[in-house]
C-alpha positions as CSV (number, residue, x, y, z in Angstrom):
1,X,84.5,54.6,88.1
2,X,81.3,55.1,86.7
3,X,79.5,54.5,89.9
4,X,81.8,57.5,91.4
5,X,81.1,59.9,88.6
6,X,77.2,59.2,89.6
7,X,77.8,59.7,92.8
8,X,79.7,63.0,92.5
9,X,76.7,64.1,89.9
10,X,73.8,63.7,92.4
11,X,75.4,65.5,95.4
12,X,76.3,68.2,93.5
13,X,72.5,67.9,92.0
14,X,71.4,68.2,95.6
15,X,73.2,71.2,96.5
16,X,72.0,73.2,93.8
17,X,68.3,72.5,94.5
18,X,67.1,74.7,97.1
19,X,64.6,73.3,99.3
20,X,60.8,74.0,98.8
21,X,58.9,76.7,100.5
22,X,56.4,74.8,103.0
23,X,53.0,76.7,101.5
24,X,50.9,78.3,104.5
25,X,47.0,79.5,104.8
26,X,47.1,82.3,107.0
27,X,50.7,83.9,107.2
28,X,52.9,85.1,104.2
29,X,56.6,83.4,104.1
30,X,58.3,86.7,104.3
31,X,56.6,87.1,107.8
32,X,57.1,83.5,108.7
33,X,60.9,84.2,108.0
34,X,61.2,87.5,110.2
35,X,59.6,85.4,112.8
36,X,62.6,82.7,112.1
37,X,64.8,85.1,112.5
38,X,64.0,86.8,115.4
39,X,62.8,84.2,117.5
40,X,64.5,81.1,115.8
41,X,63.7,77.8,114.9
42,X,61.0,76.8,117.3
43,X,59.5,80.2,117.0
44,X,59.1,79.3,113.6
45,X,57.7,75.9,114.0
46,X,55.3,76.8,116.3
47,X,53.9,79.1,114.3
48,X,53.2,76.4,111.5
49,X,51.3,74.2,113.4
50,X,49.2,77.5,114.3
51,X,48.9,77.8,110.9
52,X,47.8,74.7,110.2
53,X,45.1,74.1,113.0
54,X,43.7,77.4,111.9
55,X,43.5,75.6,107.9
56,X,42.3,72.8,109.7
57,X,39.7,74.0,112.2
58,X,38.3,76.5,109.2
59,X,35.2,74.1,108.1
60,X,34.2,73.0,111.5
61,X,31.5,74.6,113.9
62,X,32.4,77.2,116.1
63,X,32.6,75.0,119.3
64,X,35.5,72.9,117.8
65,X,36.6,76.1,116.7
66,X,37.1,77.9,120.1
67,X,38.1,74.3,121.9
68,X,41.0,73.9,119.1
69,X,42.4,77.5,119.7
70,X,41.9,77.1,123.2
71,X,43.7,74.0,123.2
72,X,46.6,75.0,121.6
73,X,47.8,78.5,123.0
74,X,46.9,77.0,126.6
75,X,50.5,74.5,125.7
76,X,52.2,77.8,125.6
77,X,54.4,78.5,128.7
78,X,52.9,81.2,131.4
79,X,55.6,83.6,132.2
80,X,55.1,86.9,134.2
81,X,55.7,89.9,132.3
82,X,58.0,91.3,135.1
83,X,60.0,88.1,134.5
84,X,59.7,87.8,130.4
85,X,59.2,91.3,129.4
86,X,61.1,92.9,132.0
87,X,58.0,95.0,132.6
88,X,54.9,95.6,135.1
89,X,52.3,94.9,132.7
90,X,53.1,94.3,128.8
91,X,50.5,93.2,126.0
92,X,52.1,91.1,123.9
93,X,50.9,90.2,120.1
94,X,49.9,87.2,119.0
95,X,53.1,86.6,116.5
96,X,55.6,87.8,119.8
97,X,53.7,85.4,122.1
98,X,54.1,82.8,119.9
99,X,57.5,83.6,119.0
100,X,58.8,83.7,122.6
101,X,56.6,81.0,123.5
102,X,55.7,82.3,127.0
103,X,53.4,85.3,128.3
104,X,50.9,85.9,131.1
105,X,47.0,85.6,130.9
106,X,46.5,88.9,128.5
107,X,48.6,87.4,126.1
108,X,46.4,84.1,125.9
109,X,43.8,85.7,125.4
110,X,44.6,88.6,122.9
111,X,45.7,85.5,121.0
112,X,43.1,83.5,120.7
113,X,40.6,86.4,120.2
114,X,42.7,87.4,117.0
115,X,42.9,83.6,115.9
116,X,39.3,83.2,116.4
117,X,38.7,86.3,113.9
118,X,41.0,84.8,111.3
119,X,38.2,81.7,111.9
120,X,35.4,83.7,111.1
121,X,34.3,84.4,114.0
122,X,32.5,87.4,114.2
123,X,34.2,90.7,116.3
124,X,30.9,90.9,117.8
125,X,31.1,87.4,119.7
126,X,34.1,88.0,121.1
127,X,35.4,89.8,124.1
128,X,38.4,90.1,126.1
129,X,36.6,90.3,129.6
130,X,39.1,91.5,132.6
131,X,38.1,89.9,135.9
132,X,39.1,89.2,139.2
133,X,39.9,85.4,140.1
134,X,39.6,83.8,143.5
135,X,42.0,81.5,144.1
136,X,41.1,78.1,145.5
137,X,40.7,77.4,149.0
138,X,41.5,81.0,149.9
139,X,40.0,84.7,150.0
140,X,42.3,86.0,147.5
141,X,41.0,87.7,144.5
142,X,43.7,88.4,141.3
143,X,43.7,90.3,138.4
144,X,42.7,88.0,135.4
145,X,42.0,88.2,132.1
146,X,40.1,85.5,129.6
147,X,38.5,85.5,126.4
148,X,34.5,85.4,126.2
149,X,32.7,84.0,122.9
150,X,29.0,84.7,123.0
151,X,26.8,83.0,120.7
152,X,24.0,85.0,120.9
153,X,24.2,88.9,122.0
154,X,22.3,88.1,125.5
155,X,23.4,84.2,125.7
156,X,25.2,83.3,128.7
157,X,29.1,83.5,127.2
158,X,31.6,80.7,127.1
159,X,34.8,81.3,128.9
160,X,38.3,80.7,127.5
161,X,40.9,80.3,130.2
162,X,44.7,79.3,130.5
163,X,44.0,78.6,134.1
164,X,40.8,76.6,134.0
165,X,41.5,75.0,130.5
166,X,38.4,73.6,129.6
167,X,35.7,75.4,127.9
168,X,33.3,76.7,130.7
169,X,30.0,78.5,130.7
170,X,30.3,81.6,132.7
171,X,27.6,80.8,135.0
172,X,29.8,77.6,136.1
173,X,33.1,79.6,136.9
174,X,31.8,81.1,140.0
175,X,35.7,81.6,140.8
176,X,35.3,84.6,138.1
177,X,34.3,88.6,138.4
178,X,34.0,90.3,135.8
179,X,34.9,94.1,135.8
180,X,34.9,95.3,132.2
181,X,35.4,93.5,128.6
182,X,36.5,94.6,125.3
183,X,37.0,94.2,121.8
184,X,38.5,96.5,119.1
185,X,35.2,97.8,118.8
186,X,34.2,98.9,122.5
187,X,34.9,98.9,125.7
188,X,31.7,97.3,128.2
189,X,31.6,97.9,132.2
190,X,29.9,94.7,133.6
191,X,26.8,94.7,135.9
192,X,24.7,92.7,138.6
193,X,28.2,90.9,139.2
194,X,28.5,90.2,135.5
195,X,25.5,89.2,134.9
196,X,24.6,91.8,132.1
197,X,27.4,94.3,130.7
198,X,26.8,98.4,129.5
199,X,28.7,99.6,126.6
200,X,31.0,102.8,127.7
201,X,32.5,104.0,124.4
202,X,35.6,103.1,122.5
203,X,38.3,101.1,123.3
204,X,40.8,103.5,124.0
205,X,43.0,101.0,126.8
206,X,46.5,102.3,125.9
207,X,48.1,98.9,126.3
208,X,45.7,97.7,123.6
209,X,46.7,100.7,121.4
210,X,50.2,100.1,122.2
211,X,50.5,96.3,121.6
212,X,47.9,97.0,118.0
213,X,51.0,99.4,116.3
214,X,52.9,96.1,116.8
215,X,50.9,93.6,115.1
């Protein structure tokens, strides 16, 4: 009888004590929540382990930095927009790439560029750099974009790719033309086949305004 009554006493002690609120670094619970809710349940672990390689990867150099963030949105599934978004071209946050867990090359890169800030990296050593890709074997050039991390402002700038996934210098991705590179500072036309770059303004790309009111 006794053993019964205990019994009875810790299940109803279990139901009454809510679970505990897994503690993150770089995303408040309410958002992690909407992004539950929205997306479900392995939008919302997904975004944890984000969170945690980003409290992680915090203390190490920059080079483990951009190789961990490479890394890990390069396990996210590539997906056409016409096919995901329904849409020709669509620019798709970091927390809707990561909750849908698929998106084109754009969407790679937007997100590591904005995971890389929340790194400390400065804004200034990062561009999102447009190019055109040849495709192995064949004369067929394709709209591309990657991420670009320059160490120093004239340094030769290391490449970020979900279709070559290993860290490359630009100089060894001779598959790659650059056309023009931004950040959220400015937009750069490249020159001497992306050799050198010229600043052209602001970065007024309306996809890039368009997917910023969404973040």
């Amino acid at each position: 009888m006794k053993n019964k009554l205990l019994l009875s006493f810790l299940i109803i002690l279990s139901l009454s004590i809510k679970p505990t609120a897994k503690s993150t670094f770089f995303i408040s619970e309410n958002r992690l929540n909407d992004i539950s809710n929205k997306y479900g349940s392995k939008a919302y672990k997904r975004v944890v382990l984000w969170d945690n390689l980003l409290n992680k990867s915090k203390k190490l150099s920059s080079l483990k930095k951009l190789k961990n963030i490479n890394d890990f949105f390069n396990k996210i599934k590539y997906k056409r927009d016409k096919a995901h978004w329904k849409k020709k071209d669509y620019w798709a946050s970091p927390f809707e790439f990561m909750g849908t867990g698929a998106g084109d090359c754009e969407d790679y890169a937007i997100a590591k560029y904005f995971s890389l800030i929340k790194l400390g990296i400065p804004e200034n050593k990062l561009r999102i750099t447009y190019v055109k890709l040849l495709r192995r074997r064949t004369k067929y050039e394709e709209a591309h974009m990657v991420l670009t991390y320059f160490h120093k402002p004239n340094s030769t700038p290391i490449v970020l790719d979900n279709v070559n996934k290993k860290l490359k210098l630009s100089t060894k991705r001779r598959d790659l033309k650059p056309v023009y590179s931004f950040n959220a500072n400015g937009l750069w036309q490249a020159k001497n086949k992306g050799r050198s770059s010229l600043k052209v303004g602001k970065n007024n790309l309306k996809n890039w305004k368009s997917m910023m009111r969404r973040i």
